[in-house]
Backbone as CSV, one residue per row, in Angstrom:
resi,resn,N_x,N_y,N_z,CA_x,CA_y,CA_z,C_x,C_y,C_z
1,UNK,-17.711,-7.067,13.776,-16.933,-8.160,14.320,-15.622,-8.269,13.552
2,UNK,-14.409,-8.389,14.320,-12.871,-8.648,13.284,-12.646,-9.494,14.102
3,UNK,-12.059,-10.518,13.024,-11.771,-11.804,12.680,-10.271,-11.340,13.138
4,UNK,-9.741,-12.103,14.415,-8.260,-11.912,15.107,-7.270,-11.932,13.987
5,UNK,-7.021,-11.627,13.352,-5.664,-11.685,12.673,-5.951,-10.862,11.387
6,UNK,-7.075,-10.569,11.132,-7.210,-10.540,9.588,-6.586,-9.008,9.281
7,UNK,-6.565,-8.353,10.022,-5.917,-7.078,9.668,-4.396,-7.073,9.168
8,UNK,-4.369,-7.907,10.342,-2.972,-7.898,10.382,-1.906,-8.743,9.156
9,UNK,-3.249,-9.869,8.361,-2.595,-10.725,7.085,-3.042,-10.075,6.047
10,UNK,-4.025,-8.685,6.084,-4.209,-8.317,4.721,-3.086,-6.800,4.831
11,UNK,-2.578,-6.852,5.900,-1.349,-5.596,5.849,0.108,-6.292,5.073
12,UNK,-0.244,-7.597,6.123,1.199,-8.234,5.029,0.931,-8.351,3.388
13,UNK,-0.212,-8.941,3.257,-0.324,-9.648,1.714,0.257,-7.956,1.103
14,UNK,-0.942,-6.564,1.460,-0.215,-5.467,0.753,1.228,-5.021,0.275
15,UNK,1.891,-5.015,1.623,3.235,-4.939,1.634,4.130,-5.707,1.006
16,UNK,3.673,-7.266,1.075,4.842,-8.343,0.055,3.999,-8.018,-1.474
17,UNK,3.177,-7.276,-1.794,2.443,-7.199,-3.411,2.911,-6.203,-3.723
18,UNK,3.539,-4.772,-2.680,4.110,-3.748,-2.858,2.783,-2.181,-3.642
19,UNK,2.001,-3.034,-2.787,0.616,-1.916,-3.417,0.604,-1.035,-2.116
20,UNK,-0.034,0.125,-2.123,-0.282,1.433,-1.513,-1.879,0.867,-1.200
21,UNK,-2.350,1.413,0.106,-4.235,1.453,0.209,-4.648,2.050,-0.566
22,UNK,-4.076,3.278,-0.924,-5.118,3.933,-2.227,-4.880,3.109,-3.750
23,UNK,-4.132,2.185,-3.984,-3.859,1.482,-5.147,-4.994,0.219,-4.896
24,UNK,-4.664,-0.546,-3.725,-5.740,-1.482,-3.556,-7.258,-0.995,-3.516
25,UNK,-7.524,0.027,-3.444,-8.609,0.759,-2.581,-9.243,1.190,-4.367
26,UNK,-8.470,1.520,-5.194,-8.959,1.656,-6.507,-9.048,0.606,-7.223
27,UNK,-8.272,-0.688,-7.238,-8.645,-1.816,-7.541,-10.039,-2.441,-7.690
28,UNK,-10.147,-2.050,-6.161,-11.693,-2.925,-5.446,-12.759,-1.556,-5.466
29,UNK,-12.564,-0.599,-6.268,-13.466,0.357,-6.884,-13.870,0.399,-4.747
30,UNK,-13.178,1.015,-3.859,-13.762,1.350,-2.039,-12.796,2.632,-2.544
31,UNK,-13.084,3.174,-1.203,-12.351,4.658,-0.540,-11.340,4.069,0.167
32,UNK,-10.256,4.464,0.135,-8.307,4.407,0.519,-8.809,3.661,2.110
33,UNK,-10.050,4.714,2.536,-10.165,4.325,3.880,-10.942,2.947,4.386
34,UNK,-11.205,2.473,3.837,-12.521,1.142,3.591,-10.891,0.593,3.882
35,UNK,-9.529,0.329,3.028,-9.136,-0.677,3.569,-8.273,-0.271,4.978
36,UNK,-8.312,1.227,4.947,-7.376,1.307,6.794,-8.236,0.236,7.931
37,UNK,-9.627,0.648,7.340,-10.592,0.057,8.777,-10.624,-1.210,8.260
38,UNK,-10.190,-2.205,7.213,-10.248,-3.435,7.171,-8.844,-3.852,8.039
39,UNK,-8.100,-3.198,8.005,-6.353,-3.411,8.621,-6.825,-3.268,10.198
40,UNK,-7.367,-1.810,10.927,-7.256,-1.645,11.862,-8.545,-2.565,12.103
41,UNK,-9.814,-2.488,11.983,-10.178,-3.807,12.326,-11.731,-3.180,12.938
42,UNK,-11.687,-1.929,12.650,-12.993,-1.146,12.361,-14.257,-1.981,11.836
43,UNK,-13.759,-2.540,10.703,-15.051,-3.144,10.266,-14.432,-4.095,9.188
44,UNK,-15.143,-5.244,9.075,-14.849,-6.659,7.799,-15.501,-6.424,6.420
45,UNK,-15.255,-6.930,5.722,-15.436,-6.905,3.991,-16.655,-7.715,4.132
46,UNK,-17.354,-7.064,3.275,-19.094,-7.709,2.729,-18.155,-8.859,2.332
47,UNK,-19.218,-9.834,1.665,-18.511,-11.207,1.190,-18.434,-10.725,-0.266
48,UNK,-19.274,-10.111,-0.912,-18.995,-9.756,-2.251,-17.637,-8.969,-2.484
49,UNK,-16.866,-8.216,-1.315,-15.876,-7.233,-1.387,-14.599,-8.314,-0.681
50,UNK,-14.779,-9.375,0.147,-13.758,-9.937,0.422,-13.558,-11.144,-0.577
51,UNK,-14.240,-11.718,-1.456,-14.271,-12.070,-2.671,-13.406,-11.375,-3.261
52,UNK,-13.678,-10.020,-3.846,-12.750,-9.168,-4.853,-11.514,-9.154,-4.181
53,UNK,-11.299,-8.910,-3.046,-10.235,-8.718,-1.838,-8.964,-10.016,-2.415
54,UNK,-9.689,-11.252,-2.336,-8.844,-11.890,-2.530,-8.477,-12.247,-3.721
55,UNK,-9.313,-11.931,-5.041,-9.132,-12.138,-6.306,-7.970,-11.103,-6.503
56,UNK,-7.719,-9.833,-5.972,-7.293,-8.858,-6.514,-5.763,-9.163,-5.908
57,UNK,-6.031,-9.808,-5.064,-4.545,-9.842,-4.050,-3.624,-11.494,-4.131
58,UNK,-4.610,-12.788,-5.237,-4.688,-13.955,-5.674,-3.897,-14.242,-3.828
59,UNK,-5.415,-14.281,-3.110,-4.868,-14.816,-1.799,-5.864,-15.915,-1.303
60,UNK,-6.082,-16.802,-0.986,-7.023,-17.671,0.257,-7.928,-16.791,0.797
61,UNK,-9.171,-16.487,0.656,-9.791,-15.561,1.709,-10.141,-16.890,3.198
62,UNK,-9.503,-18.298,3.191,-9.495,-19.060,4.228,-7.747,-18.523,5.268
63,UNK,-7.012,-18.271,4.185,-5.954,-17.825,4.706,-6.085,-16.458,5.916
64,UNK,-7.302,-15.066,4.659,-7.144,-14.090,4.945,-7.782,-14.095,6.191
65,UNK,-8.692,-14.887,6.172,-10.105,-15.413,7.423,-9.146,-15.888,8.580
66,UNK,-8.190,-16.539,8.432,-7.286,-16.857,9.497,-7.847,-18.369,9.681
67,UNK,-8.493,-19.133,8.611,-8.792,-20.747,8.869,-7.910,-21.855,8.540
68,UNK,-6.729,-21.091,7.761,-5.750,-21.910,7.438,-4.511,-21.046,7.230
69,UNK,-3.550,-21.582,7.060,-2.384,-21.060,7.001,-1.531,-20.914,5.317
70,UNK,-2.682,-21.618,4.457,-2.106,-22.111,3.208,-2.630,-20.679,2.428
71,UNK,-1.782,-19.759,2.179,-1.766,-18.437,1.550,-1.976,-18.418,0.054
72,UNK,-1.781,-19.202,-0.758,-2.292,-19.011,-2.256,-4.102,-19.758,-2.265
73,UNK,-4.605,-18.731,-3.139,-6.009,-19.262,-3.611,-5.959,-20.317,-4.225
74,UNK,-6.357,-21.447,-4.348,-6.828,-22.632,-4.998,-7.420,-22.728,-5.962
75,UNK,-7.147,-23.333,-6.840,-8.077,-23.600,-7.780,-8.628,-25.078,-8.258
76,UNK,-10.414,-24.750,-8.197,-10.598,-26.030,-8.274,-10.488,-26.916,-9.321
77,UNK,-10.753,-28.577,-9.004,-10.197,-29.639,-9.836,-11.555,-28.662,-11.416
78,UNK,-12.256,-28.542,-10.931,-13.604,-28.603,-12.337,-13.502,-27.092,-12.712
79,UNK,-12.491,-26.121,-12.110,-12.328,-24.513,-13.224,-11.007,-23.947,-12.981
């Protein structure tokens, strides 16, 4: 199942971070290709990998999910 947009906001976040798929793709310890098919829309991130996804990229995975529009990760009041 892909989530309408999400390819298409984790192509931007790459491009404005100025990382390569094989740079992100070694980050998140996947194959270059794990993130083409997250872009083209092949297939979605386990939650343990869209977790890292957004730690690695300091993005909203509500943003990346397409539930909000507010693009930086949050941090909560208690960490």
């Amino acid at each position: 199942m892909c989530i309408y947009g999400f390819g298409e906001r984790l192509e931007k976040v790459i491009k404005e971070k100025e990382l390569s798929h094989a740079e992100l793709a070694r980050k998140l310890k996947v194959r270059p290709a794990v993130i083409n098919n997250y872009i083209d829309g092949t297939f979605m991130p386990s939650t343990p990998n869209l977790a890292r996804l957004c730690k690695v990229l300091n993005i909203s995975s509500d943003w990346l999910l397409g539930l909000t529009n507010d693009y930086k990760e949050r941090k909560s009041k208690n960490g």
